[in-house]
C-alpha positions in Angstrom: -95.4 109.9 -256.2 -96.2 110.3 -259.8 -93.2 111.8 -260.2 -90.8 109.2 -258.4 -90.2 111.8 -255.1 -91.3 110.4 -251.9 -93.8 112.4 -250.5 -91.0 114.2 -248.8 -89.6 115.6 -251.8 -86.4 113.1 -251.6 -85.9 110.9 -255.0 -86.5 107.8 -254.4 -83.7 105.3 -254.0 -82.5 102.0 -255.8 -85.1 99.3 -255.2 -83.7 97.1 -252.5 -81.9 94.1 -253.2 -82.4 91.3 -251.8 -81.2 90.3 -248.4 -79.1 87.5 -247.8 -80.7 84.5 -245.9 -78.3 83.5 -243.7 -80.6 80.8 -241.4 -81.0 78.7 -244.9 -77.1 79.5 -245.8 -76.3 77.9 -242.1 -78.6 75.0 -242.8 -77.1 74.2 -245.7 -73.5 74.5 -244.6 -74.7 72.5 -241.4 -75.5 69.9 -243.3 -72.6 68.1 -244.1 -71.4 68.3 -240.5 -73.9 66.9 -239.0 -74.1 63.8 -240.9 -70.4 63.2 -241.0 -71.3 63.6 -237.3 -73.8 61.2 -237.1 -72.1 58.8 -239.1 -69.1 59.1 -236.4 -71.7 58.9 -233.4 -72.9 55.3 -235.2 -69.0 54.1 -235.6 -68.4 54.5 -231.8 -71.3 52.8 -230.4 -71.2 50.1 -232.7 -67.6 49.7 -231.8 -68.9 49.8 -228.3 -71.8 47.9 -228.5 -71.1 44.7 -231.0 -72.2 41.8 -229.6 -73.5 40.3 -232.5 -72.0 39.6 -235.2 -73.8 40.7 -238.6 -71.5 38.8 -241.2 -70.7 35.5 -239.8 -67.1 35.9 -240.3 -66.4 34.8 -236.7 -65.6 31.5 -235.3 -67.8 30.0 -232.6 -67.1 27.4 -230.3 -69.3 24.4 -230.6 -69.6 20.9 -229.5 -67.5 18.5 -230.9 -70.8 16.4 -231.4 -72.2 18.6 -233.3 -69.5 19.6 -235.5 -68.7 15.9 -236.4 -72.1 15.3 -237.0 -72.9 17.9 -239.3 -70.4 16.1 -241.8 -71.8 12.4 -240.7 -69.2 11.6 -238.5 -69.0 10.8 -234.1 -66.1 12.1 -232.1 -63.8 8.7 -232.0 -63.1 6.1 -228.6 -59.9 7.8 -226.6 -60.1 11.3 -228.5 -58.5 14.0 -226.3 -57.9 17.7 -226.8 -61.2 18.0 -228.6 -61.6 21.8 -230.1 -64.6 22.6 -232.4 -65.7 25.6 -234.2 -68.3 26.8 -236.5 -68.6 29.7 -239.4 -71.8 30.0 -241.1 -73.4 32.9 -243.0 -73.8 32.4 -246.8 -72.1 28.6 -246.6 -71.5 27.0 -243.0 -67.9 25.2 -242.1 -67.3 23.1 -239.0 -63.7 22.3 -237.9 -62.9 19.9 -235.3 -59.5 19.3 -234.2 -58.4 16.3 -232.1 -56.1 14.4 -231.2 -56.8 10.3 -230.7 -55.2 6.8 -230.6 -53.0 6.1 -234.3 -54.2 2.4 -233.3 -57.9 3.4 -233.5 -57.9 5.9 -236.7 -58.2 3.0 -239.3 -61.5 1.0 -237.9 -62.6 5.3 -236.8 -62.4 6.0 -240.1 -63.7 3.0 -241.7 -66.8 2.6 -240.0 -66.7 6.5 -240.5 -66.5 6.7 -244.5 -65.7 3.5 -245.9 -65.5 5.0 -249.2 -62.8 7.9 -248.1 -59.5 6.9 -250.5 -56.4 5.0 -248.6 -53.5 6.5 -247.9 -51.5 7.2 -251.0 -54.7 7.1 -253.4 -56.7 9.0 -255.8 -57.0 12.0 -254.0 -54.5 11.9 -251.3 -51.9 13.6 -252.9 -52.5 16.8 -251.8 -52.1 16.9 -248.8 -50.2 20.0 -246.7 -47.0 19.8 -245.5 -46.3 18.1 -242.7 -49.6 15.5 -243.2 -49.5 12.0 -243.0 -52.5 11.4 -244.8 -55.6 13.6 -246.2 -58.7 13.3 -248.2 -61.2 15.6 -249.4 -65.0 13.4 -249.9 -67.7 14.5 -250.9 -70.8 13.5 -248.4 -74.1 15.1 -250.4 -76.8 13.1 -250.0 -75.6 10.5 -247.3 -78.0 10.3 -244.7 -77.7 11.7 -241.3 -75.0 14.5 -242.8 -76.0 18.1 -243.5 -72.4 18.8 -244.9 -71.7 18.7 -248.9 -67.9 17.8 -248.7 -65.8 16.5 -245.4 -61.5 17.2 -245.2 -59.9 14.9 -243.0 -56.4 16.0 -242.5 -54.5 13.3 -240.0 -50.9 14.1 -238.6 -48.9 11.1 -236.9 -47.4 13.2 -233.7 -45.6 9.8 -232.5 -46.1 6.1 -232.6 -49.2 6.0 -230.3 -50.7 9.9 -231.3 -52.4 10.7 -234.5 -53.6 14.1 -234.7 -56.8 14.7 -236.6 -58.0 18.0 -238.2 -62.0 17.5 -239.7 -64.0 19.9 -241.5 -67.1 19.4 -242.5 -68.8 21.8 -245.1 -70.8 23.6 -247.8 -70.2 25.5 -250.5 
């Protein structure tokens, strides 16, 4: 061997290279796949599976006593077609929309918020179109209210109807 023969007189060869790994080529190329996989499998059954809800953006039904009351405020005397919701992650928004007596919404909302603006005052002029009358107060610190601003929104639907949309928020 001294001499770089085999010991059967044949010249030895090139050294070998190298041979390729294919078990850590597959791995690697594996890889991708099976976390786009994964990812996928995770879509489906939270698709499949979501109950919850993870960021609030949902509306909940709740009731109309507590959504009024988070903003201070009781469902009025003769209210009818009472539908309240609830949104809450980073702020929380009640909404209550009902429909009650245009006889009773004055002394409602007077004994209510005495200091909301009257119709056609500072701060009433915004209202959507289509609204009778609408106010935007801002409730921090009265007692009994969780809320830190209510909207009252109040549509006259005929001479006996006023409808009333409420929300009651924070920010």
């Amino acid at each position: 061997m001294a001499n770089g023969r085999s010991e059967a007189g044949v010249p030895a060869g090139p050294e070998p290279r190298g041979r390729t790994r294919w078990g850590l080529v597959a791995a690697i190329l594996a890889l991708p796949v099976l976390l786009v996989g994964g990812l996928l499998v995770l879509l489906v059954v939270s698709v499949l599976t979501d109950d919850e809800e993870w960021d609030g953006t949902r509306l909940e039904k709740v009731p109309c006593a507590e959504a009024l009351a988070f903003g201070g405020a009781e469902l009025p005397a003769g209210a009818q077609d009472a539908e309240c919701t609830v949104q809450s992650w980073l702020d929380t928004n009640y909404q209550a929309d009902f429909r009650m007596p245009r006889a009773g919404f004055d002394a409602w909302l007077t004994d209510t918020y005495p200091q909301a603006p009257r119709p056609g005052g500072p701060g009433t002029q915004a209202c959507a179109h289509g609204s009778d009358y609408c106010f935007q107060l801002d409730v921090t610190g009265h007692p009994g209210t969780a809320a830190y601003y209510v909207d009252v929104n109040v549509t006259y639907v005929n001479a006996e109807t006023a409808r009333v949309r409420y929300s009651a928020f924070t920010t």
